[in-house]
C-alpha positions in Angstrom: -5.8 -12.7 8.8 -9.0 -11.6 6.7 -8.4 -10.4 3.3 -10.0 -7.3 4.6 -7.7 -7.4 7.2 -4.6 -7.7 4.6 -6.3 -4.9 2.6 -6.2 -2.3 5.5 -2.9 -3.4 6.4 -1.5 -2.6 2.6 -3.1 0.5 2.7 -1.5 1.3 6.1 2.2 0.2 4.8 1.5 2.4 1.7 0.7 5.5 3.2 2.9 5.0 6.0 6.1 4.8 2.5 4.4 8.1 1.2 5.0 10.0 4.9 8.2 8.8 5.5 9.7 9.2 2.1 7.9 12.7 2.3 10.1 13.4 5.8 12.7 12.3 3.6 12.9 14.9 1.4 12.1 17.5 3.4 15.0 16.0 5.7 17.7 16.2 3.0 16.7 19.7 1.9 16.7 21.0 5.6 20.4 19.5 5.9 21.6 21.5 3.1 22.9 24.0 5.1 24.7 22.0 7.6 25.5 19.7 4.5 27.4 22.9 2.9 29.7 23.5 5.5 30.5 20.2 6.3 31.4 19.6 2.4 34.6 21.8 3.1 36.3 19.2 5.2 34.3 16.1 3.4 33.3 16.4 -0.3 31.9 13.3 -0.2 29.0 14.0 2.2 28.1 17.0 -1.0 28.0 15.0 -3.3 26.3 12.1 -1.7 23.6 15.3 -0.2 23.0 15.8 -3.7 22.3 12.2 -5.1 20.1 12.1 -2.5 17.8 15.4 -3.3 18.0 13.7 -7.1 16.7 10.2 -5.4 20.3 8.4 -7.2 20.0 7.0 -4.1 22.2 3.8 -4.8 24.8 6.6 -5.7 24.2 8.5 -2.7 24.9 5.5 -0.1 28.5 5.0 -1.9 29.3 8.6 -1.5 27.9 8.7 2.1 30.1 5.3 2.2 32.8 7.7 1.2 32.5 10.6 3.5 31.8 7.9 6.7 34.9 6.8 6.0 36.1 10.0 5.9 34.7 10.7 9.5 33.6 7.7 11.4 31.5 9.8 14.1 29.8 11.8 11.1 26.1 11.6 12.7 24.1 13.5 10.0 26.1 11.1 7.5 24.7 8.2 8.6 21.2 9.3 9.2 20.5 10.3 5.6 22.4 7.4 4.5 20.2 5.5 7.1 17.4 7.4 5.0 18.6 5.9 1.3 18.1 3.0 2.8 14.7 3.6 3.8 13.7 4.7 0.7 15.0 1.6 -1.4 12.9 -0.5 1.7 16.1 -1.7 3.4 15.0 -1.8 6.9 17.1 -3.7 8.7 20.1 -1.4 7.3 18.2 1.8 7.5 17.8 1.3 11.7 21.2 0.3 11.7 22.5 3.5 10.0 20.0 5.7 12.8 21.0 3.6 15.6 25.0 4.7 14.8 23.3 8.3 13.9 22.2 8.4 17.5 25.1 6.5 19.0 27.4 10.1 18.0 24.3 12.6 18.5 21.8 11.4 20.8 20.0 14.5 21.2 18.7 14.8 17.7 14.8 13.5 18.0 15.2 13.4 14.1 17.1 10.6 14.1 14.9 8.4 16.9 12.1 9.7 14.7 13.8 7.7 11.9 14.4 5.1 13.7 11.2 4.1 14.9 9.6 4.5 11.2 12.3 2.2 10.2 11.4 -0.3 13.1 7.8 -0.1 12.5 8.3 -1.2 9.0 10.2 -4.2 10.4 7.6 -5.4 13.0 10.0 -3.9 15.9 6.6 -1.6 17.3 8.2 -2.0 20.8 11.1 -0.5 20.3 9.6 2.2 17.5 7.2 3.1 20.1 9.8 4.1 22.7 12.0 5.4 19.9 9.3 8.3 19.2 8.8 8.6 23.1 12.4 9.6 23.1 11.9 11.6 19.9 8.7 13.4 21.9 11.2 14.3 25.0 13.4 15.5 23.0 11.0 18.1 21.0 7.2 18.0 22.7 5.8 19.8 19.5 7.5 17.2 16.7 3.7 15.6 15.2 5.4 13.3 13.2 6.8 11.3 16.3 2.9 11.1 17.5 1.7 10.3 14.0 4.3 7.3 13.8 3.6 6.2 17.4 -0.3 6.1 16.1 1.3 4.3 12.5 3.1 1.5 15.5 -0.3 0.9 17.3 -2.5 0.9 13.9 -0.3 -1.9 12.8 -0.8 -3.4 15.9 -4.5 -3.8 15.6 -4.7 -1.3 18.4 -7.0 1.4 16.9 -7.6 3.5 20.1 -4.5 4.2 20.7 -3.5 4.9 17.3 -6.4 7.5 17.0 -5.2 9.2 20.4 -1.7 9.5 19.1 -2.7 10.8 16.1 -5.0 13.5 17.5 -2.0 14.1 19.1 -0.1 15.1 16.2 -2.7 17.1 14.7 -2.9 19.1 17.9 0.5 19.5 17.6 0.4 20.4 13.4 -3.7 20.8 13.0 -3.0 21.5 8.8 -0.7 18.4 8.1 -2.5 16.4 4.9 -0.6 13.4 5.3 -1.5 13.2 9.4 -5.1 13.7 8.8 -4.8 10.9 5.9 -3.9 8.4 8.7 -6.2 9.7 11.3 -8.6 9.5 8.5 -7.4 5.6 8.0 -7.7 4.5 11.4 -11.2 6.0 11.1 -11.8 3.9 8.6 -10.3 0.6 10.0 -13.0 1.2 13.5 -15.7 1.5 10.9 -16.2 5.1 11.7 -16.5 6.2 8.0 -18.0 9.7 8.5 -15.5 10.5 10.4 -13.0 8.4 7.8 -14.4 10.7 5.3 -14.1 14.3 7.1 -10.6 13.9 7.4 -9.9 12.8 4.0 -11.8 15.6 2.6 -10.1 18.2 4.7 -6.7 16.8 4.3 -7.9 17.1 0.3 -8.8 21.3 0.6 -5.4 21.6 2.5 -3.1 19.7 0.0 -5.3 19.5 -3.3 -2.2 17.7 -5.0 -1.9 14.9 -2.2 -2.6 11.7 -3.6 -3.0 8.9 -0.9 -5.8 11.6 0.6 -7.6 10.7 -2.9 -6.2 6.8 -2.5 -7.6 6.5 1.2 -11.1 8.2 0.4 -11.2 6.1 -2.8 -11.1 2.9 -0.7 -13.4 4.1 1.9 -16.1 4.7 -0.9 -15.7 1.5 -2.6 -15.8 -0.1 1.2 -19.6 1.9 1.4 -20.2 0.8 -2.1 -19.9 3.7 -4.0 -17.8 2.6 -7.1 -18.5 5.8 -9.1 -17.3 7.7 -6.2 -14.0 5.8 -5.6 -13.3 5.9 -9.1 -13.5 9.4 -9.1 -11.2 9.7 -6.3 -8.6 7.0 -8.3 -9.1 8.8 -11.7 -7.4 12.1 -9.6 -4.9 10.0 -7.9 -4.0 8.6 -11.3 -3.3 11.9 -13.0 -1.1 12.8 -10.3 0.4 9.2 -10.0 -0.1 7.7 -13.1 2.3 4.6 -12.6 0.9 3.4 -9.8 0.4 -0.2 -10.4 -1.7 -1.0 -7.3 -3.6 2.1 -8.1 -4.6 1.2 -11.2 -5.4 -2.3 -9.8 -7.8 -1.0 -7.2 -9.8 1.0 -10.2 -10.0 -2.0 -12.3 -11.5 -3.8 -8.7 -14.3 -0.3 -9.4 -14.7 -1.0 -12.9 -15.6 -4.6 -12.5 -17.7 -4.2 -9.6 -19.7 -2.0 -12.2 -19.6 -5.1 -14.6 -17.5 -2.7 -16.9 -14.9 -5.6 -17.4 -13.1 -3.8 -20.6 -11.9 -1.0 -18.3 -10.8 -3.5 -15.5 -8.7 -6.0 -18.2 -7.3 -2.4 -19.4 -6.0 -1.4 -15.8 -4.8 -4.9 -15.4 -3.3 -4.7 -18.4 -1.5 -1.3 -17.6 -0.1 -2.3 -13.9 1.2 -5.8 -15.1 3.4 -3.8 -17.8 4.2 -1.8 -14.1 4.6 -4.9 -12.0 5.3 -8.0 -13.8 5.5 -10.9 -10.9 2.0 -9.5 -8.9 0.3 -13.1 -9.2 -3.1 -11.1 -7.7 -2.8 -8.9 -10.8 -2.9 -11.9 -13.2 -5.8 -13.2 -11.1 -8.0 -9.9 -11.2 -7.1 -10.0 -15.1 -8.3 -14.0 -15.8 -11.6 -12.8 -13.5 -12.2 -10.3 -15.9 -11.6 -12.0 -19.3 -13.7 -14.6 -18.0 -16.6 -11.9 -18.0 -15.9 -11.0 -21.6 -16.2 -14.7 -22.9 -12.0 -15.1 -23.6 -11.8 -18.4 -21.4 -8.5 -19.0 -23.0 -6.7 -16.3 -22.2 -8.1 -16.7 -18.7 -6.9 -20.1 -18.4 -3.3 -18.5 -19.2 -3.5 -15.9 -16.8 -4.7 -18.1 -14.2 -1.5 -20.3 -15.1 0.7 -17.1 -14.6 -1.1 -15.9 -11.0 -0.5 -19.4 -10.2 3.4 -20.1 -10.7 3.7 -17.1 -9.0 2.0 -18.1 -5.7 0.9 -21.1 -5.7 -0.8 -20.7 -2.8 -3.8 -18.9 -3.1 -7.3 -20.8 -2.6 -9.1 -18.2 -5.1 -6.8 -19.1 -7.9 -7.8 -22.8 -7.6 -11.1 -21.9 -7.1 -11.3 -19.5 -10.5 -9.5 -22.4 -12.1 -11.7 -25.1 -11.1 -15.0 -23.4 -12.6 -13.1 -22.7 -15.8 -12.3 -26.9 -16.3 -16.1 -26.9 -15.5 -17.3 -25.0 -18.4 -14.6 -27.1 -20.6 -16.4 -30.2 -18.9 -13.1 -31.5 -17.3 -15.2 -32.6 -13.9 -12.1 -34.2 -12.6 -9.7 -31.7 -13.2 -12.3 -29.8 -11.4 -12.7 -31.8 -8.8 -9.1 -31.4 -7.9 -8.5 -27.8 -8.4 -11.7 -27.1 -5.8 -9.6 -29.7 -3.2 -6.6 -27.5 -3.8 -8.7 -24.3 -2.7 -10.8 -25.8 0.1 -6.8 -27.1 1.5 -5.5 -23.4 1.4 -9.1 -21.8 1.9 -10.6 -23.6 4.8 -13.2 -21.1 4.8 -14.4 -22.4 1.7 -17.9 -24.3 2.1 -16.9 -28.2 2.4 -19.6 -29.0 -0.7 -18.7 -26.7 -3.9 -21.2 -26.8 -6.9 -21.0 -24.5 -10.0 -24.3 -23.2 -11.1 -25.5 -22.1 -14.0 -25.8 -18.7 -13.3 -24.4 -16.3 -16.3 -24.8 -13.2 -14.5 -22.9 -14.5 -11.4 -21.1 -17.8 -12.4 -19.6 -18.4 -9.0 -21.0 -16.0 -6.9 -20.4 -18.4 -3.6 -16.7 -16.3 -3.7 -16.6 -13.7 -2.2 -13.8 -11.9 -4.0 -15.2 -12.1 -7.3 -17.2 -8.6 -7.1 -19.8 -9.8 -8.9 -22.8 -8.9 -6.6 -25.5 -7.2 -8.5 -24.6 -4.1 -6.1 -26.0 -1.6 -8.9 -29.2 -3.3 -9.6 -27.7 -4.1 -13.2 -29.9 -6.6 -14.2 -30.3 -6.3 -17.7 -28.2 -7.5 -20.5 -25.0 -5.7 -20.0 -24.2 -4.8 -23.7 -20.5 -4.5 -22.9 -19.3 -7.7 -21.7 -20.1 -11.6 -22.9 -21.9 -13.9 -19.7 -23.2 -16.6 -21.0 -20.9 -19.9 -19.5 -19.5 -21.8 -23.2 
């Protein structure tokens, strides 16, 4: 898979966390109710009701533990319990929990909905497909089974599809941000960015305090190459979401692409305190201490993205041109083998130029293309190779 590829498909599994755990919410509050009455025969299922609207959601699945116990064929019990789950990104026990949820109810499209979210997130897109088809006969006018039949085919690669399911759902809820966000995504995936863009704006005026409608226009400017514009759309995200560690990661990506390498290192900096073990993090942060002359500490982060995952061509490759500037040909040498093996991509004969402006510009994830004509001295960073 591409790493453009990879990049839609973490963008899809994002927003597709920030719908679901949405329904989740909105599902425990709409049980309250029910959750009231039931707490007379079964104080457990209170109390775990309100761990859950708290999002103690460890707590909540002992108490739900508790009131299952308590009553074995307790359907609602298991489906929020099956939704804990789902929110601490336990699949394979959150479609358990619906599956037993629609074992003692099996009317309810709620809990197929649930289960086909949680079977999309494991790769199940068969059976999450005819989960929501159940969820559909069961309630014709529920968008949110049409917007995660569309989230089953996007994953699948299977764009058309995905768009017709998600008109789908907007015909069925025409005012529903988070729809119009992945309708807007698939847009983008097909290349359609106009389109991409309309959505994301409208889905913006609707909900002005959505963020992944700023996330997903964000990316699809910095896809047209308009850094200042995605890093507007990130700064909003960010003030709504300001530990977002993959967030900040994607401005830092703007910053650099606009050779402003201090504000990249300082997102880097900010989402490693966030995420400790993201090797790509540590990579992105040697790429742009390299740019303001600290070889050293690049070599060290390099190091770090590297016992993390091993695996990565572009690490190698980043490496291997840092030994070059220390003069270390075969240390070189071998680090450029190591990213050819798990690049094959890679052309077969690798030379490092002396280029200051664009010291390996033969990679493609580097970002250094002089995109905004910036060929003067860039007063804010250090070039020149040591």
């Amino acid at each position: 898979m591409s790493s453009t590829a990879n990049s839609q498909l973490r963008s899809f599994n994002k927003l597709a966390m920030s719908f679901t755990l949405g329904l989740l919410i909105s599902s425990a509050v709409g049980f309250m109710p029910n959750a009231i009455a039931d707490s007379t025969q079964n104080p457990a299922f209170d109390k775990a009701v309100q761990s859950m609207q708290s999002k103690n959601y460890n707590d909540a699945i002992k108490a739900f533990d508790e009131a299952i116990g308590l009553q074995e064929t307790n359907a609602k019990a298991y489906n929020l319990r099956g939704q804990c789950f789902f929110a601490l990104k336990q699949y394979k026990l959150a479609t358990n929990d619906f599956g037993e949820a629609v074992k003692y109810d099996d009317d309810n499209a709620e809990y197929y909905l649930w289960r086909g979210s949680a079977e999309v997130k494991t790769g199940n897109h068969t059976a999450a497909i005819q989960d929501f088809g159940k969820a559909i006969q069961l309630d014709p006018k529920l968008a949110r089974a049409y917007a995660g039949m569309g989230d089953s085919y996007r994953a699948q690669g299977q764009l058309d599809l995905a768009l017709t399911q998600y008109n789908k759902a907007l015909a069925a809820s025409p005012k529903d941000a988070e729809i119009l966000t992945k309708r807007g995504g698939a847009y983008t995936d097909m290349g359609q960015n106009d389109a991409a863009l309309k959505d994301y704006n409208f889905a913006i005026q609707i909900a002005p305090e959505f963020g992944d409608a700023y996330i997903q226009r964000g990316a699809a400017f910095s896809g047209l190459s308009k850094p200042e514009d995605a890093l507007k759309d990130y700064d909003k995200a960010l003030a709504l979401d300001p530990s977002n560690a993959d967030l900040l990661k994607k401005r830092g990506h703007e910053y650099f692409k606009l050779k402003n390498a201090k504000e990249a290192l300082e997102d880097y900096n900010a989402a490693l305190k966030m995420d400790p073990t993201n090797a790509q993090l540590y990579y992105h942060r040697a790429k742009a201490l390299m740019q303001l002359g600290s070889d050293g500490e690049a070599m060290a982060s390099l190091e770090d993205a590297l016992r993390l995952d091993p695996n990565q061509g572009n690490f190698y490759l980043c490496r291997a041109f840092l030994w070059h500037k220390e003069g270390k040909s075969i240390l070189a040498h071998e680090d450029i083998k190591r990213a050819q093996f798990f690049d094959p991509s890679l052309p077969k004969d690798i030379k490092f130029e002396k280029d200051p402006k664009n010291p390996d510009r033969y990679f493609e994830e580097t970002f250094l293309t002089d995109i905004n004509k910036t060929g003067e001295k860039d007063t804010s960073e250090t070039l020149k190779p040591q």
